[in-house]
C-alpha positions in Angstrom: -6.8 45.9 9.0 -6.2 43.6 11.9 -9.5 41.8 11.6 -8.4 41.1 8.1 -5.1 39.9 8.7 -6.7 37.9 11.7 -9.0 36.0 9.4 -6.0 35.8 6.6 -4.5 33.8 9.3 -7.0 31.8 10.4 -7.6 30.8 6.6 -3.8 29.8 6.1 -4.0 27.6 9.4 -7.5 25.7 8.7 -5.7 25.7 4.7 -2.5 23.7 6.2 -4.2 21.9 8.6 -6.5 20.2 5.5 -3.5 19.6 3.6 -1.8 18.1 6.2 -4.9 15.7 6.7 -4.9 15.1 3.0 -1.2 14.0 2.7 -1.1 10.0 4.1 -4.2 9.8 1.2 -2.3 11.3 -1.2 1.2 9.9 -0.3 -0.2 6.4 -1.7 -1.0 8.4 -4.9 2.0 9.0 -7.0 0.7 9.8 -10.5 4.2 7.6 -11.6 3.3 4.1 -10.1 1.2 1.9 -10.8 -1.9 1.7 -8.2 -0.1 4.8 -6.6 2.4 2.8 -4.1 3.8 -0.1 -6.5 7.1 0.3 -8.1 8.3 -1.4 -11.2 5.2 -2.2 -12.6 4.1 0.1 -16.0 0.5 -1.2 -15.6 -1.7 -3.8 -15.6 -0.4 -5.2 -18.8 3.2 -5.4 -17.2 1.7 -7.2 -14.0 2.4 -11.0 -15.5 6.3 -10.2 -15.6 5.7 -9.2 -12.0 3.3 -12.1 -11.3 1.8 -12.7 -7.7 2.1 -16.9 -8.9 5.8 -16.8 -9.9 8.0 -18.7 -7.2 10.8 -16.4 -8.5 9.4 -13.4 -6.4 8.5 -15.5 -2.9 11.0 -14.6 -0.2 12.9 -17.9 0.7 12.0 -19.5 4.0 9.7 -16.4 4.5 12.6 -14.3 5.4 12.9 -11.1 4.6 16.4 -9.3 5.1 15.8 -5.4 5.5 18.1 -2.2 6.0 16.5 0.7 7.7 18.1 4.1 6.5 19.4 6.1 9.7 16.8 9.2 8.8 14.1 6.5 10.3 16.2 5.8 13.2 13.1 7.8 15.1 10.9 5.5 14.1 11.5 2.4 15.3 9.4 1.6 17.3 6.7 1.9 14.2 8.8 -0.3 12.4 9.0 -2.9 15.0 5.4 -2.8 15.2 5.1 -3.4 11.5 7.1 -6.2 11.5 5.3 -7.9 15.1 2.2 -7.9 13.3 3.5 -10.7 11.0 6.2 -12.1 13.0 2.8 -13.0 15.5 0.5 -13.8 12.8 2.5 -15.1 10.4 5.6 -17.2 9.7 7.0 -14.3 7.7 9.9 -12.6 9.5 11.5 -9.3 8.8 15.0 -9.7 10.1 18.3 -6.9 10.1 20.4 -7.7 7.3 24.0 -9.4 7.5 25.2 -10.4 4.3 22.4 -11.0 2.4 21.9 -10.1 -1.4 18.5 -10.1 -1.9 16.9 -7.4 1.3 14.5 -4.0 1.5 16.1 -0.8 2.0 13.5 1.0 3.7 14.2 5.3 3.4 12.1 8.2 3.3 11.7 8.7 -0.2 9.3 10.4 -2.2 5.6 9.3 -0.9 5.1 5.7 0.0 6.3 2.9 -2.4 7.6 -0.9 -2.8 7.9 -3.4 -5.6 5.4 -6.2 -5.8 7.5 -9.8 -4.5 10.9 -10.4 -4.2 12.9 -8.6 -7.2 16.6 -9.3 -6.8 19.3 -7.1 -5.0 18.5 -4.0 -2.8 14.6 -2.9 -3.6 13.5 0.3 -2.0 10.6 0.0 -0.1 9.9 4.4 0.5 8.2 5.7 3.9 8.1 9.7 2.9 6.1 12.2 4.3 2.3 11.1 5.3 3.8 7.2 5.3 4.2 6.7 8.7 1.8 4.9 10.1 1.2 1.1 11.0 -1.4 0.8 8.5 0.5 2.2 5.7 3.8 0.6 6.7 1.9 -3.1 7.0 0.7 -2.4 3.6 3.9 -1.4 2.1 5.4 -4.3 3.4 2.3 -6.7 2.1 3.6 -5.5 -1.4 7.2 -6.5 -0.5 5.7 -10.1 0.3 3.9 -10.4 -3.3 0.7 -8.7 -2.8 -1.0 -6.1 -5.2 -3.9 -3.7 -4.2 -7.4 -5.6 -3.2 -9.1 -3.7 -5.7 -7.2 -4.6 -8.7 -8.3 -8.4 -8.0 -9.2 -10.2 -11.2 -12.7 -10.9 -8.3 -13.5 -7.3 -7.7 -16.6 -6.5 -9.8 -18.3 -9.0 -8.1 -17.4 -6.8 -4.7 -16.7 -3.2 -5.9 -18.5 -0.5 -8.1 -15.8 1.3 -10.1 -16.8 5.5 -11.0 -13.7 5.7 -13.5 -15.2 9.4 -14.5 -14.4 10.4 -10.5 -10.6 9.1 -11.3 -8.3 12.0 -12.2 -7.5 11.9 -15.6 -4.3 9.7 -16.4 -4.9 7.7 -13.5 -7.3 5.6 -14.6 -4.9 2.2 -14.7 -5.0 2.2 -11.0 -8.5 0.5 -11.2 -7.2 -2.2 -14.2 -8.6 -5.5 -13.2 -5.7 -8.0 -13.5 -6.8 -11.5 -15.3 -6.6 -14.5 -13.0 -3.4 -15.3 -14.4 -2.6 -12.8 -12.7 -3.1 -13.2 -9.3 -3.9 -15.9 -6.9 -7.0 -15.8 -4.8 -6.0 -17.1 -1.5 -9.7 -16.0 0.3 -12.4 -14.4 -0.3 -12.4 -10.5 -1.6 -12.1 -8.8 2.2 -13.7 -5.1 2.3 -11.3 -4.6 5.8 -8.2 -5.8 4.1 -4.7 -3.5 4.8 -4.1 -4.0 1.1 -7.7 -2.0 -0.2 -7.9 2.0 -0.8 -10.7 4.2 0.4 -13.5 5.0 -1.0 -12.3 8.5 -2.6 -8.8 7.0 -4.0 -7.7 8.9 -6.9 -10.6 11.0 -7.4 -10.5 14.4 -9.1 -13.5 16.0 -7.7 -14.5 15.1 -4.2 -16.8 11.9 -5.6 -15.9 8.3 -4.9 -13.7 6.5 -7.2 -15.2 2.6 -5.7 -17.6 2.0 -3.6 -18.4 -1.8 -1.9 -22.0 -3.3 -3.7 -23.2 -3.8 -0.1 -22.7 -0.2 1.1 -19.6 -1.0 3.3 -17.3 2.3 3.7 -13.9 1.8 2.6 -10.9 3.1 4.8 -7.9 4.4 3.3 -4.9 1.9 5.0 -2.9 4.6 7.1 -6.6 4.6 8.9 -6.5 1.0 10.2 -4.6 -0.8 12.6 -3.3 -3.4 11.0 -3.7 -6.9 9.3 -7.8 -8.5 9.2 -7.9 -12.3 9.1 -8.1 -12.6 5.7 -4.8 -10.8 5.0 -3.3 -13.2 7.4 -4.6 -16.3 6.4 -2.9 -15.1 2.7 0.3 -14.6 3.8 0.7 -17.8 5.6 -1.3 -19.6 2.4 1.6 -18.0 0.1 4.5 -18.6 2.2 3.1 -22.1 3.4 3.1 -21.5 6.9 
């Protein structure tokens, strides 16, 4: 009896301990937003009200006015992080907000989350459970700026090998290619970039979802450290640094 409660245990331990490495995958996977993370957006067909090109959605002067909920106040040395990694790269700069009308509230919501660009008023940016880390956070915050997912890229057959029968049923949108309407191409497609999901994004049995034509593994973005050159050189191409 006690061996049997003994490996019961062990079994609800090794259980919780692969949940709790599944959930910063899964916490860039709500089944409600499009690409998992990207709020406002119904889908791909949506994405040119939303467009990457529009002026209307840049931050002006590349400043970006943000309110931190107090429930983060632990984590703000993350957050400062987050915001370095542009402010040292980039001409972008997150700054407190005063008075401003247009700013980020950044809160723990439900999963990780922001809009695509600049959208008008207070636009929650979510840093739930499994959210935070650098990786996550810098990409979070690359959608606040104006950029969508690497992978939807109106360039990413030439790059990526999409397994749509992998992709958990209803899910499927997340790998719509947008048209080059759609979104400006600033570089080349970048395998590293903050803004890509890993290999096994969205999948419903274990298999890959996308994999890279030359082989390259893809990381999931709470597993990297932070910007590549590419994602830099974009942000300060789109905000004319």
């Amino acid at each position: 009896m006690k061996f049997l409660i003994l490996v019961l245990g062990l079994a609800a331990v090794v259980l919780a301990e692969v949940e709790d490495a599944e959930l910063p995958r899964l916490a860039m996977q709500n089944p409600d937003l499009f690409g998992g993370d990207m709020a406002g957006i119904d889908g791909p067909e949506d994405a040119e009200r939303n467009a990457i090109p529009g002026q209307f959605y840049r931050w002006p002067n590349a400043r970006v006015p943000y309110i931190i909920d107090y429930s983060l106040g632990g984590y703000d040395r993350l957050m400062n992080q987050a915001f370095q990694a542009y402010a040292s790269s980039t001409c972008v700069r997150f700054v407190p907000r005063t008075n401003e009308r247009d700013y980020i509230y950044i809160f723990p919501g439900q999963g990780c989350y922001s809009h695509v660009g600049k959208t008008g008023g207070q636009q929650p940016l979510s840093l739930g459970n499994g959210c935070l880390y650098i990786g996550t956070v810098i990409h979070e915050l690359g959608h606040a700026l104006g950029f969508y997912h690497e992978q939807n890229r109106s360039d990413r057959d030439d790059h990526l090998i999409i397994y749509i029968q992998n992709v958990v049923r209803g899910m499927e949108s997340n790998f719509a290619k947008l048209a080059p309407s759609q979104n400006i191409l600033y570089t080349g497609f970048d395998l590293n970039s903050v803004m890509i999901y890993g290999n096994n994004a969205f999948s419903h049995n274990g298999y890959a979802t996308m994999v890279a034509r030359n082989g390259q593994r893809l990381t999931e973005p709470y597993e990297k450290n932070g910007m590549t050159q590419s994602d830099i050189t974009r942000v300060n191409k789109m905000y004319n640094c």
